[in-house]
PyMOL Python script that loads the backbone (N, CA, C, O; Angstrom):
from pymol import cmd

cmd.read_pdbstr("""\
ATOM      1  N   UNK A   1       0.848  -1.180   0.000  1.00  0.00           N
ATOM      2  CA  UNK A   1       0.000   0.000   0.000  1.00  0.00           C
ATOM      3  C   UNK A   1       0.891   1.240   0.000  1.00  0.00           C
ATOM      4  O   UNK A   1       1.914   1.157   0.679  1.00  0.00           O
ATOM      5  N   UNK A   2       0.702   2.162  -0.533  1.00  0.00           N
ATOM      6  CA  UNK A   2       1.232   3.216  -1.019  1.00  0.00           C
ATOM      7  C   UNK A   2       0.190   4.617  -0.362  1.00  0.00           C
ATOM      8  O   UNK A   2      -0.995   4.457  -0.655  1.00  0.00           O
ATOM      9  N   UNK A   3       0.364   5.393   0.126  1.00  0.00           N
ATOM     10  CA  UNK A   3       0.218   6.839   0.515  1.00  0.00           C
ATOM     11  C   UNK A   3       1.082   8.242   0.611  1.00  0.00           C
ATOM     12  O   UNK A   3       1.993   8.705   1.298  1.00  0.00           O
ATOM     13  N   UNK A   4       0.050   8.731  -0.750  1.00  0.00           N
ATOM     14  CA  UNK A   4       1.031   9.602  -1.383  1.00  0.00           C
ATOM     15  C   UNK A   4       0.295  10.994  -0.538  1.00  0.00           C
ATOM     16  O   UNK A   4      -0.897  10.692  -0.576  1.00  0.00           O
ATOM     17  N   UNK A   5       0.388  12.277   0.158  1.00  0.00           N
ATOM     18  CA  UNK A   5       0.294  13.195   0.512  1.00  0.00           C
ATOM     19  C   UNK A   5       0.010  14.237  -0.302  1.00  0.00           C
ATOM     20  O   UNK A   5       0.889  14.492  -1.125  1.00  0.00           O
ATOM     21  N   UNK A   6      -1.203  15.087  -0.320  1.00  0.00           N
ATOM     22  CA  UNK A   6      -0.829  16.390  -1.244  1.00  0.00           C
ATOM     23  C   UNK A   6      -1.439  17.445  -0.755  1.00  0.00           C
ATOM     24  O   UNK A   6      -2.146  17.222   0.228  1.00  0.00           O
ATOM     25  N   UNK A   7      -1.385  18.487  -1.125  1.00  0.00           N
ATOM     26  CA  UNK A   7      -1.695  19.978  -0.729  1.00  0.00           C
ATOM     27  C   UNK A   7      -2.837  19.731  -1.020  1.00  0.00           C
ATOM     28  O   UNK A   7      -3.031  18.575  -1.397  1.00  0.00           O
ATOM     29  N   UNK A   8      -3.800  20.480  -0.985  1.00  0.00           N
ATOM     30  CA  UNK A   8      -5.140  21.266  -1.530  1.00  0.00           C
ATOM     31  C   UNK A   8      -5.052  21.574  -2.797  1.00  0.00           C
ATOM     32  O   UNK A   8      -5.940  21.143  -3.533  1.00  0.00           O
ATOM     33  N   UNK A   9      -3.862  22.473  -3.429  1.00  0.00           N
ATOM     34  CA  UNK A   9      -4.021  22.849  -4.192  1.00  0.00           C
ATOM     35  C   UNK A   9      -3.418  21.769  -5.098  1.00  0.00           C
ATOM     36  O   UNK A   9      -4.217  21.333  -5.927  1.00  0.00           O
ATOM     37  N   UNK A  10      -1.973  21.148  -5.131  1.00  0.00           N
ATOM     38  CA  UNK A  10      -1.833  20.051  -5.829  1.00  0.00           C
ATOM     39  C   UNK A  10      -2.692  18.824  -5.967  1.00  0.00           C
ATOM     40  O   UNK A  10      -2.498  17.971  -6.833  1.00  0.00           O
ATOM     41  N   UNK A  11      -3.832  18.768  -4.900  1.00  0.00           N
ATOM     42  CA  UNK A  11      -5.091  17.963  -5.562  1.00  0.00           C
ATOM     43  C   UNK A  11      -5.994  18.458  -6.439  1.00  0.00           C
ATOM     44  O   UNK A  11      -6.306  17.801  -7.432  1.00  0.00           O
ATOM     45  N   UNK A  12      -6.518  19.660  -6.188  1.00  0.00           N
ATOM     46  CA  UNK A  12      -7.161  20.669  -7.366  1.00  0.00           C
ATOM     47  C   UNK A  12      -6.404  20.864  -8.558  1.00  0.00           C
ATOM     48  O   UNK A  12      -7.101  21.241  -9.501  1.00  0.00           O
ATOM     49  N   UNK A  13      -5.131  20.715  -8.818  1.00  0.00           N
ATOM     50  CA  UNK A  13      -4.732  20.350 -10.199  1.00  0.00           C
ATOM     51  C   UNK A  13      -4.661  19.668 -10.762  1.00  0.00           C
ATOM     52  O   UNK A  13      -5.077  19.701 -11.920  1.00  0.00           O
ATOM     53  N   UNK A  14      -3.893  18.356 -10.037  1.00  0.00           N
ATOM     54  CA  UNK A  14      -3.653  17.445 -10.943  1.00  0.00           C
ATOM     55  C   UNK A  14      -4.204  15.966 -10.432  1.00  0.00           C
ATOM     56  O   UNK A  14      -3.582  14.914 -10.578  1.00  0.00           O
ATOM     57  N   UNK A  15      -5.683  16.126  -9.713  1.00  0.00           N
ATOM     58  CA  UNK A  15      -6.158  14.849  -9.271  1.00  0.00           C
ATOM     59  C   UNK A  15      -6.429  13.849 -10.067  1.00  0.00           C
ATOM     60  O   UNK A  15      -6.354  12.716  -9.591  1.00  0.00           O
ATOM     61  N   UNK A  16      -6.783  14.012 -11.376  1.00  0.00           N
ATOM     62  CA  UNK A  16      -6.810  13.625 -12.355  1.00  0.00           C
ATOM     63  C   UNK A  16      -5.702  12.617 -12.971  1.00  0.00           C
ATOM     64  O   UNK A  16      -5.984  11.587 -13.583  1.00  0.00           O
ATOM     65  N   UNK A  17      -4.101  13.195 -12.645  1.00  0.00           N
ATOM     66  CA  UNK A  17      -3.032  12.748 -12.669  1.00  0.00           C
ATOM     67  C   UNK A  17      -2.737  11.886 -11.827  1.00  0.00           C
ATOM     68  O   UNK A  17      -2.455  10.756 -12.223  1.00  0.00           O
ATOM     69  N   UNK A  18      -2.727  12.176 -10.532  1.00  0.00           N
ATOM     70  CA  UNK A  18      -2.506  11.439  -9.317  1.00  0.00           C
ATOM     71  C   UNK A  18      -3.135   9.990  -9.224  1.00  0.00           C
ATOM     72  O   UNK A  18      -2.515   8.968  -8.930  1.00  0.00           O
ATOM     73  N   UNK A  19      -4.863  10.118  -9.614  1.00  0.00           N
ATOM     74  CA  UNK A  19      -5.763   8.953  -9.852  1.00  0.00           C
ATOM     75  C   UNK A  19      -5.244   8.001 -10.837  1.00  0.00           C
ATOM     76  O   UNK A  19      -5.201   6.795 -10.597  1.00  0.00           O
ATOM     77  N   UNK A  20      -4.798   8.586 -12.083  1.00  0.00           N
ATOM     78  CA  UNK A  20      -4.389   7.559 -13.251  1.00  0.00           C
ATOM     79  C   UNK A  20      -3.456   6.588 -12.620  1.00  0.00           C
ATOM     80  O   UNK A  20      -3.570   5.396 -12.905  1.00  0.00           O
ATOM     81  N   UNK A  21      -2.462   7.029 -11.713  1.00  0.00           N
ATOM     82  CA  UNK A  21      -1.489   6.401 -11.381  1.00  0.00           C
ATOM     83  C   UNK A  21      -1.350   5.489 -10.542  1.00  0.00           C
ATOM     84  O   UNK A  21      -0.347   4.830 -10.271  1.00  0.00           O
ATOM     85  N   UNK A  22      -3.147   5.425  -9.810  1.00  0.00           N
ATOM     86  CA  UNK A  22      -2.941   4.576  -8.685  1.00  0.00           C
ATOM     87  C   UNK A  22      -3.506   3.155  -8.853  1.00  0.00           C
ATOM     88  O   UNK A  22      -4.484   2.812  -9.517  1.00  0.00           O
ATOM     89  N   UNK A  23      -2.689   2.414  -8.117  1.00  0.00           N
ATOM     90  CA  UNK A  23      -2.831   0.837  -7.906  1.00  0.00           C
ATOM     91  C   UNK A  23      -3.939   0.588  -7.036  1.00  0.00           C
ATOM     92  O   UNK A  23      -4.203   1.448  -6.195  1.00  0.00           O
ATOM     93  N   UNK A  24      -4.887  -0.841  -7.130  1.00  0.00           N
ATOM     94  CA  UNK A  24      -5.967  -0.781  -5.896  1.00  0.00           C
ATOM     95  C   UNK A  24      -5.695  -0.030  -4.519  1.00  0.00           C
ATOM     96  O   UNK A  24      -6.140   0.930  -3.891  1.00  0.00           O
ATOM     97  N   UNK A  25      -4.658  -1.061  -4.399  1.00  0.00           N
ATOM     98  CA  UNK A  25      -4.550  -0.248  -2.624  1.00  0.00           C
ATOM     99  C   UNK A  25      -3.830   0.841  -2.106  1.00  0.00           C
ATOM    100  O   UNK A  25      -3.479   1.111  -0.958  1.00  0.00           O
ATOM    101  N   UNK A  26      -3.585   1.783  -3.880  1.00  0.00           N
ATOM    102  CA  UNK A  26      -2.775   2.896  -2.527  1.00  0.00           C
ATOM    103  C   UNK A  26      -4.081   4.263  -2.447  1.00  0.00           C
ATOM    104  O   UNK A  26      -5.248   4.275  -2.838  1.00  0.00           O
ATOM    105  N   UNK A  27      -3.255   5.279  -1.778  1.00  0.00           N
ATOM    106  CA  UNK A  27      -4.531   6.087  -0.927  1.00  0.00           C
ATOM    107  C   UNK A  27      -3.601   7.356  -1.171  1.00  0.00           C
ATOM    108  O   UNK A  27      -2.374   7.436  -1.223  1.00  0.00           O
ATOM    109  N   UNK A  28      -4.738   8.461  -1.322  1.00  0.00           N
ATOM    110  CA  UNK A  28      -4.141   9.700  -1.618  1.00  0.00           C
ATOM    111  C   UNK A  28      -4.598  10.495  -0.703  1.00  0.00           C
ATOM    112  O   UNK A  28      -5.701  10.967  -0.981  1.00  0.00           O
ATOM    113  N   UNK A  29      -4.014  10.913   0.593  1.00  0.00           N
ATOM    114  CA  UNK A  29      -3.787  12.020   1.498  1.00  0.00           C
ATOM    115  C   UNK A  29      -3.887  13.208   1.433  1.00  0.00           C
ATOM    116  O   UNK A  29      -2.796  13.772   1.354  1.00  0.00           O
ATOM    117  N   UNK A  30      -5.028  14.058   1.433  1.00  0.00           N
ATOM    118  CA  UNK A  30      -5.442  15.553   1.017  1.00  0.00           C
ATOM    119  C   UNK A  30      -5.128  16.015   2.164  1.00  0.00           C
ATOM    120  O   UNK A  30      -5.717  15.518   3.124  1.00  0.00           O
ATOM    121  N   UNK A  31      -4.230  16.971   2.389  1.00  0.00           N
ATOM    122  CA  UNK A  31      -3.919  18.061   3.422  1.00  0.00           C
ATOM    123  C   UNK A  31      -3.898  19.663   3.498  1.00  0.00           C
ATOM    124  O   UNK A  31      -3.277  20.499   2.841  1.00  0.00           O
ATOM    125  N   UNK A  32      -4.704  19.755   4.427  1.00  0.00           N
ATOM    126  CA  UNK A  32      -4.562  21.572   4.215  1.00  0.00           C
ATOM    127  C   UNK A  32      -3.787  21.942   5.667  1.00  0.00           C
ATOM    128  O   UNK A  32      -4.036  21.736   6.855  1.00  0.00           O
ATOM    129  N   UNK A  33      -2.511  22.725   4.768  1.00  0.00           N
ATOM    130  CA  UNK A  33      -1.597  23.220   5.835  1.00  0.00           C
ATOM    131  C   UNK A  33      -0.757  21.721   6.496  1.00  0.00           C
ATOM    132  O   UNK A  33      -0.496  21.393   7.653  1.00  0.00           O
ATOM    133  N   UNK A  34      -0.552  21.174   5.420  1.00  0.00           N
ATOM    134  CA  UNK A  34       0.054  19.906   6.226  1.00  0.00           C
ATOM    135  C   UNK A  34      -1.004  19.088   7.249  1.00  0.00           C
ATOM    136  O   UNK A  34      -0.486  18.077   7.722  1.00  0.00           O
ATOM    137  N   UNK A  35      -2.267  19.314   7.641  1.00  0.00           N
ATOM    138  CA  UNK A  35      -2.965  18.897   8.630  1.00  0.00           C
ATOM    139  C   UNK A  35      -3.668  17.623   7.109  1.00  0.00           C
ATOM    140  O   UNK A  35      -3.784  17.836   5.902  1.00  0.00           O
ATOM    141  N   UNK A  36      -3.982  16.374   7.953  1.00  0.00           N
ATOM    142  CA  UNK A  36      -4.515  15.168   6.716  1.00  0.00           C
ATOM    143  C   UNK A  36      -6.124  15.586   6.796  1.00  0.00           C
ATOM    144  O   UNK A  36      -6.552  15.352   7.927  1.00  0.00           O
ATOM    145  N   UNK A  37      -7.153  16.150   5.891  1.00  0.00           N
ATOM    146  CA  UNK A  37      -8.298  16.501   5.984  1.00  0.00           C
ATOM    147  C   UNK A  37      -9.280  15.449   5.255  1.00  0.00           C
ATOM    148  O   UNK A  37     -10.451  15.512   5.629  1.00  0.00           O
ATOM    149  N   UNK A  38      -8.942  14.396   4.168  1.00  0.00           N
ATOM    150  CA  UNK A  38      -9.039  13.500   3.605  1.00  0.00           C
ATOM    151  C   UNK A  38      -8.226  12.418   3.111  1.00  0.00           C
ATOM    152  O   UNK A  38      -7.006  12.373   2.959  1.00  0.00           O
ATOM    153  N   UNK A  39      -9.334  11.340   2.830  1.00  0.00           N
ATOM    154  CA  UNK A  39      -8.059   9.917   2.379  1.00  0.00           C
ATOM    155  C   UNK A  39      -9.514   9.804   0.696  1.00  0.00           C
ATOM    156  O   UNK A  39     -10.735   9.794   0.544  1.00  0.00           O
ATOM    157  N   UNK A  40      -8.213   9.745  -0.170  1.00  0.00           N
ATOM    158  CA  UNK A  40      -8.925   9.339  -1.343  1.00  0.00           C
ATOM    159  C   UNK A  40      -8.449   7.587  -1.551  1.00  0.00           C
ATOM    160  O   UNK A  40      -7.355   7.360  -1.033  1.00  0.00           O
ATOM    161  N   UNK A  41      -8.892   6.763  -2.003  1.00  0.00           N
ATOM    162  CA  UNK A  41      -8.785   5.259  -2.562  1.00  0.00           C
ATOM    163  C   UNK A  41      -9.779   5.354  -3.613  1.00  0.00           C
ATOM    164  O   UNK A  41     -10.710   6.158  -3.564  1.00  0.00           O
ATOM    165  N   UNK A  42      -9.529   4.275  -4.869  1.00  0.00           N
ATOM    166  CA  UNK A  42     -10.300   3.781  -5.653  1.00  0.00           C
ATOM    167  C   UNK A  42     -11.428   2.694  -5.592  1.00  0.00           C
ATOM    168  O   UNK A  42     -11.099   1.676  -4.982  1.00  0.00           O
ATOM    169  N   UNK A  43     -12.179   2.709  -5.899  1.00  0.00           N
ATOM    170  CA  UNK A  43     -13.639   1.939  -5.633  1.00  0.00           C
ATOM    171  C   UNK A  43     -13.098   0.238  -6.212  1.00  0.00           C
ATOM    172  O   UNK A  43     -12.016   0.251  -6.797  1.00  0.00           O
ATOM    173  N   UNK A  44     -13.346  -0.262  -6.161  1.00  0.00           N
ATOM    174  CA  UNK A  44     -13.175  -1.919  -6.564  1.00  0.00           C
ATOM    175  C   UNK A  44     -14.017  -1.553  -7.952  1.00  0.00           C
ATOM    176  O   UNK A  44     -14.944  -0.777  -8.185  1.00  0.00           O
ATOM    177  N   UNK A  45     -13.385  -2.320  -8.617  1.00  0.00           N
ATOM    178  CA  UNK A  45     -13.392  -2.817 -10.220  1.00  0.00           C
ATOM    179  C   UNK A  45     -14.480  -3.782 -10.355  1.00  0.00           C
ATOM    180  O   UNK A  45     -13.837  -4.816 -10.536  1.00  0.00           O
ATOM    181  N   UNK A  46     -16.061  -4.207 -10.392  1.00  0.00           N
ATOM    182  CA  UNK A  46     -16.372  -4.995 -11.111  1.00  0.00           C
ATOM    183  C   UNK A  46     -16.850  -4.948 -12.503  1.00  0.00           C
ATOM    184  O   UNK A  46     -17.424  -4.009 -13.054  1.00  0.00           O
ATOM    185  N   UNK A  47     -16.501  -6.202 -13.038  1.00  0.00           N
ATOM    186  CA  UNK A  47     -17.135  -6.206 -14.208  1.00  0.00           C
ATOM    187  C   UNK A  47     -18.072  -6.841 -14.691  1.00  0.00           C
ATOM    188  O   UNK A  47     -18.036  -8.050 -14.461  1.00  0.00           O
ATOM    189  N   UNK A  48     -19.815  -6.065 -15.924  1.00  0.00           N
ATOM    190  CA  UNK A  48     -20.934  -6.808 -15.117  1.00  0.00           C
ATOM    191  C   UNK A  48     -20.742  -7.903 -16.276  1.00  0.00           C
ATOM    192  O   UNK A  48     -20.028  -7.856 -17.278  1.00  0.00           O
ATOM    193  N   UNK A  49     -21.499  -8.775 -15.874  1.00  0.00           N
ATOM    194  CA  UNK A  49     -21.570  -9.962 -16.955  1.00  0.00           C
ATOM    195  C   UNK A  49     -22.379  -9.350 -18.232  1.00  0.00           C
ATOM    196  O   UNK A  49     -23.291  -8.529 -18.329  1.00  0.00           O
ATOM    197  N   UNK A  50     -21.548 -10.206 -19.268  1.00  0.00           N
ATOM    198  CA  UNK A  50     -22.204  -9.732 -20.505  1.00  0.00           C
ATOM    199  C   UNK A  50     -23.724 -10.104 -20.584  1.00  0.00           C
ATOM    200  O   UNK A  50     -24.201 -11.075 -19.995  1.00  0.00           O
ATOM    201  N   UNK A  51     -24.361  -9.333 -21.283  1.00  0.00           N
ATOM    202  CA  UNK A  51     -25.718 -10.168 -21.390  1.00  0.00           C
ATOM    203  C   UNK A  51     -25.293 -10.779 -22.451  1.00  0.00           C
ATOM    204  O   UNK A  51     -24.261 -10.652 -23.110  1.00  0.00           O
ATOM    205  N   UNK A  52     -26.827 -11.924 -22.611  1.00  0.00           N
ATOM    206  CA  UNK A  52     -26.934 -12.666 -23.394  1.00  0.00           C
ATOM    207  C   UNK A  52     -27.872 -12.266 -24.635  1.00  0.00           C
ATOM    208  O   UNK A  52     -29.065 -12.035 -24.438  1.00  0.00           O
ATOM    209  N   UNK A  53     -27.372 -12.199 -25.768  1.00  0.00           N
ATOM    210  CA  UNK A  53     -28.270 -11.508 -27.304  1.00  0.00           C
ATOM    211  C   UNK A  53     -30.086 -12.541 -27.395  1.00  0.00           C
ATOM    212  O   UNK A  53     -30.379 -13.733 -27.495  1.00  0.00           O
ATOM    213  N   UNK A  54     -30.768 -11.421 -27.304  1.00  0.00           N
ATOM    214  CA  UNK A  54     -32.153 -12.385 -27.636  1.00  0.00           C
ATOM    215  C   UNK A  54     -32.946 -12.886 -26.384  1.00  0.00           C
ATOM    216  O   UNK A  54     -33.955 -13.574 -26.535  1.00  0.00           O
ATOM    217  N   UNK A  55     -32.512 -12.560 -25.226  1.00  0.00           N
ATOM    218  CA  UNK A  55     -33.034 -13.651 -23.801  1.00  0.00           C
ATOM    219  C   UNK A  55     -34.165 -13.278 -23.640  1.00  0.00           C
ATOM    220  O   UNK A  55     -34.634 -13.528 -22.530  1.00  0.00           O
ATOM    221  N   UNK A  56     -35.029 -12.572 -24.605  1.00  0.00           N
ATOM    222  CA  UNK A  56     -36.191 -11.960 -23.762  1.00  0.00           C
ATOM    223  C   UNK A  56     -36.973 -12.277 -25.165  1.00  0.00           C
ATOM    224  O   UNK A  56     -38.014 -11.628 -25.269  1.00  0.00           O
ATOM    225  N   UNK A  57     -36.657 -13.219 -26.360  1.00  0.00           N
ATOM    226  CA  UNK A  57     -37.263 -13.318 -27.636  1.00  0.00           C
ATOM    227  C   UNK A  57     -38.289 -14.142 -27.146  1.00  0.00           C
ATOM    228  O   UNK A  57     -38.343 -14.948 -26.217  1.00  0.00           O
ATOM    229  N   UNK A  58     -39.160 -13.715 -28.060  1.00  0.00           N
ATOM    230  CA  UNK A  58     -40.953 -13.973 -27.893  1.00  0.00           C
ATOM    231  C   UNK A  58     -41.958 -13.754 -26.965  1.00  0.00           C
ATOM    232  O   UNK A  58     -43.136 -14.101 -26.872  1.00  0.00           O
ATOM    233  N   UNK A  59     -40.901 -12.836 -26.050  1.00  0.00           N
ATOM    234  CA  UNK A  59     -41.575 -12.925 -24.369  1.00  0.00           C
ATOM    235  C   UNK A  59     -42.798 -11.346 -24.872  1.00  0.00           C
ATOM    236  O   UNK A  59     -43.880 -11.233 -24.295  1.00  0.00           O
ATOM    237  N   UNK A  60     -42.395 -10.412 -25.864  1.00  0.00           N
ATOM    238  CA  UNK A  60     -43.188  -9.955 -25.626  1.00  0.00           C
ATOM    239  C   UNK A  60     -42.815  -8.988 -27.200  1.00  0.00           C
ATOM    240  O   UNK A  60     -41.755  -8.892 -27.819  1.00  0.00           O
ATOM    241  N   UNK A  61     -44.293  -8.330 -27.493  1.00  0.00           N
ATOM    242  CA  UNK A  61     -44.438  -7.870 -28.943  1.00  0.00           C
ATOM    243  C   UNK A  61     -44.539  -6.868 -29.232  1.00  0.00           C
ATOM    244  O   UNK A  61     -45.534  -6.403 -28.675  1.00  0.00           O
ATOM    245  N   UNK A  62     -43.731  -5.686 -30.246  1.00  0.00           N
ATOM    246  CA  UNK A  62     -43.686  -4.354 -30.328  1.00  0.00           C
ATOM    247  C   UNK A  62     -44.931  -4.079 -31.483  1.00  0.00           C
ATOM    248  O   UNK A  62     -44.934  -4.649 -32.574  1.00  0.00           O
ATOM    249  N   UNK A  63     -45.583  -3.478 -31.215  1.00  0.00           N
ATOM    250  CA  UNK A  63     -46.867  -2.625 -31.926  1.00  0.00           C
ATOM    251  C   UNK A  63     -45.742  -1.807 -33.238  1.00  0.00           C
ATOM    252  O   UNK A  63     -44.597  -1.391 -33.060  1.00  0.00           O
ATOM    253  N   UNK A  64     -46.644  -1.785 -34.643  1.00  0.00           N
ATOM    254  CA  UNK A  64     -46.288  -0.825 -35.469  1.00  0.00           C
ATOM    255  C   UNK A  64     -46.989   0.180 -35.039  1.00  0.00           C
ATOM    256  O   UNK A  64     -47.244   0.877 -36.020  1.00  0.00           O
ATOM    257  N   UNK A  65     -47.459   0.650 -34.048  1.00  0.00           N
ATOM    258  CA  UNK A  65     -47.528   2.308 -33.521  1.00  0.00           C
ATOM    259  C   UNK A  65     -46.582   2.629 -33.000  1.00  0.00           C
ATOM    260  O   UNK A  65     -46.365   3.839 -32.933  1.00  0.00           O
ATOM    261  N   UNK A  66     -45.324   1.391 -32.233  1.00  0.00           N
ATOM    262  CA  UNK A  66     -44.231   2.304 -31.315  1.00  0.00           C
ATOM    263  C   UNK A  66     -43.347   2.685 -32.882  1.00  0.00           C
ATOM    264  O   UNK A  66     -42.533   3.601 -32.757  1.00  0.00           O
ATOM    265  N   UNK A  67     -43.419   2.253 -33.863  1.00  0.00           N
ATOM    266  CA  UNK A  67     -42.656   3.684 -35.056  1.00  0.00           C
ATOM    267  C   UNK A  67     -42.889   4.413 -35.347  1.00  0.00           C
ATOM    268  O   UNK A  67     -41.979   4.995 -35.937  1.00  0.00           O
ATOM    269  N   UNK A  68     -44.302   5.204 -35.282  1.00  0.00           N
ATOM    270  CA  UNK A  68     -45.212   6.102 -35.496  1.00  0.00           C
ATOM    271  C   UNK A  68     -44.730   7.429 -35.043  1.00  0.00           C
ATOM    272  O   UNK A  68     -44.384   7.243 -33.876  1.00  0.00           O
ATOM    273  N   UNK A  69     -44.463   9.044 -35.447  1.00  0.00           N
ATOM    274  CA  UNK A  69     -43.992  10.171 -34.984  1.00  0.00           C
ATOM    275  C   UNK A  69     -44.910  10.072 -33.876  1.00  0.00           C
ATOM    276  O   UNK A  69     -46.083   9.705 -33.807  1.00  0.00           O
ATOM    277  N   UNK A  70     -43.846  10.612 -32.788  1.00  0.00           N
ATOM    278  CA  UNK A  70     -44.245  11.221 -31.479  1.00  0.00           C
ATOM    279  C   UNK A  70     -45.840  12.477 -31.637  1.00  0.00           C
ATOM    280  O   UNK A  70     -46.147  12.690 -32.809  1.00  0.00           O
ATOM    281  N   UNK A  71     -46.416  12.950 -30.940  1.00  0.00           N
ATOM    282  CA  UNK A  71     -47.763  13.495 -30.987  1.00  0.00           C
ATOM    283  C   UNK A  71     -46.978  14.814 -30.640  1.00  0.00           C
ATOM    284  O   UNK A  71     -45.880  14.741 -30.088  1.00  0.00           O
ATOM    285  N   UNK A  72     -47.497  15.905 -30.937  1.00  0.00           N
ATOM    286  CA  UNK A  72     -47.023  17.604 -30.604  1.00  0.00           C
ATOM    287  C   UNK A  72     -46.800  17.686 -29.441  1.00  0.00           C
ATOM    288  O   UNK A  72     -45.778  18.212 -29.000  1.00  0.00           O
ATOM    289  N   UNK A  73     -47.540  17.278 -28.864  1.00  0.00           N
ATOM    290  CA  UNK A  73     -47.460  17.508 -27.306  1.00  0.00           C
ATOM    291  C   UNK A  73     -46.590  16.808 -26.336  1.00  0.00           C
ATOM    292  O   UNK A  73     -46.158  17.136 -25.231  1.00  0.00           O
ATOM    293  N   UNK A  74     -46.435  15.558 -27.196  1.00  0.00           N
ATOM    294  CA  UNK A  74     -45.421  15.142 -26.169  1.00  0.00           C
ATOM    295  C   UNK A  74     -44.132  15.415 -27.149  1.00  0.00           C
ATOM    296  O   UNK A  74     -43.167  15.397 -26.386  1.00  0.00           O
ATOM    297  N   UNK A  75     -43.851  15.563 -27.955  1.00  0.00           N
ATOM    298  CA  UNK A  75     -42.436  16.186 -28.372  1.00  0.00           C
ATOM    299  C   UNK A  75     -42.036  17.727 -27.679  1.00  0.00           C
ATOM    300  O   UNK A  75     -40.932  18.011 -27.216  1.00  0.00           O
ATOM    301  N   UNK A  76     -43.370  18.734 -27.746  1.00  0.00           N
ATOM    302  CA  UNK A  76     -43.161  19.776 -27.107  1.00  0.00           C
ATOM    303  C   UNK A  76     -42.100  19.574 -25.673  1.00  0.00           C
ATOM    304  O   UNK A  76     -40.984  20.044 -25.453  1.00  0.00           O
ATOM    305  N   UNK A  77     -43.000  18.652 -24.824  1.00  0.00           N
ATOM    306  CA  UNK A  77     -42.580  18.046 -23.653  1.00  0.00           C
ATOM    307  C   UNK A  77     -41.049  17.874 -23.296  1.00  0.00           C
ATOM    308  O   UNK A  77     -40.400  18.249 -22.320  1.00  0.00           O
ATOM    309  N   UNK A  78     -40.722  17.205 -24.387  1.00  0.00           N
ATOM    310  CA  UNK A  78     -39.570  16.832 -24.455  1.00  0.00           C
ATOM    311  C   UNK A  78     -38.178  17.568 -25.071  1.00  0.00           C
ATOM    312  O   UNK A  78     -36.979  17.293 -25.108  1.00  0.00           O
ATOM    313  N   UNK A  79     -39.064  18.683 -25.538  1.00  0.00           N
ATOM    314  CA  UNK A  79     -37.997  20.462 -25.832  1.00  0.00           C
ATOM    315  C   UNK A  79     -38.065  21.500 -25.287  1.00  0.00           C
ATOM    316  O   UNK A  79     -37.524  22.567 -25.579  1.00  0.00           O
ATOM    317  N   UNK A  80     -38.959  21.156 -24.190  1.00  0.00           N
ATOM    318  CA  UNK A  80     -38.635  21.945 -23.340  1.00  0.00           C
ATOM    319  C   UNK A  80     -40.022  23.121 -23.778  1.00  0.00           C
ATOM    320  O   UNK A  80     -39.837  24.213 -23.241  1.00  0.00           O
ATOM    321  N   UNK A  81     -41.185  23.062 -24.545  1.00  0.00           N
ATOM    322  CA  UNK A  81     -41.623  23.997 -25.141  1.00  0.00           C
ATOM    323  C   UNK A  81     -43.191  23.931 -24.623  1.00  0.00           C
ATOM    324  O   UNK A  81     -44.073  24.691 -25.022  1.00  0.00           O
ATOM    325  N   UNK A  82     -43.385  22.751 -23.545  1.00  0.00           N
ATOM    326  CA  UNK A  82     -44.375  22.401 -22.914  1.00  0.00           C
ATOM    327  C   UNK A  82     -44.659  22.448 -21.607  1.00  0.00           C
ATOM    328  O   UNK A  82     -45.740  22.029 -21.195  1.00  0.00           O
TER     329      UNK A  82
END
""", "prot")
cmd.dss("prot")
cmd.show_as("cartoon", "prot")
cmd.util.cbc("prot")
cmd.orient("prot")
């Protein structure tokens, strides 16, 4: 495990930088005035399972109305013009 220390302000710059670099378990030490005010770590990595193509075929049936243009009113709705 690794704990790297930084200013306030060297976290407001380059946290971005600091993050790329880190391994699961190390931890980044935010200090103002040298005093430790936070601990940053990275969240655990999962990855979700792929789905499977089709798992839901025949279970249920799309209407030729869901291709049909949206109605004025609900497009309005949806620009903000309603």
């Amino acid at each position: 495990m690794r704990a790297t220390r930084l200013n306030m302000h060297d976290a407001k710059t380059h946290l971005s930088r600091h993050l790329a670099g880190m391994k699961p378990d190390d931890r980044l030490i935010i200090c103002n005035r040298n005093r430790p005010v936070a601990e940053v770590r990275l969240l655990p990595q999962s990855r979700p399972k792929p789905r499977k193509f089709g798992v839901a075929r025949g279970q249920f049936r799309v209407s030729a109305e869901f291709f049909e243009p949206l109605p004025d009113a609900v497009l309005a709705g949806f620009e903000g013009r309603g």
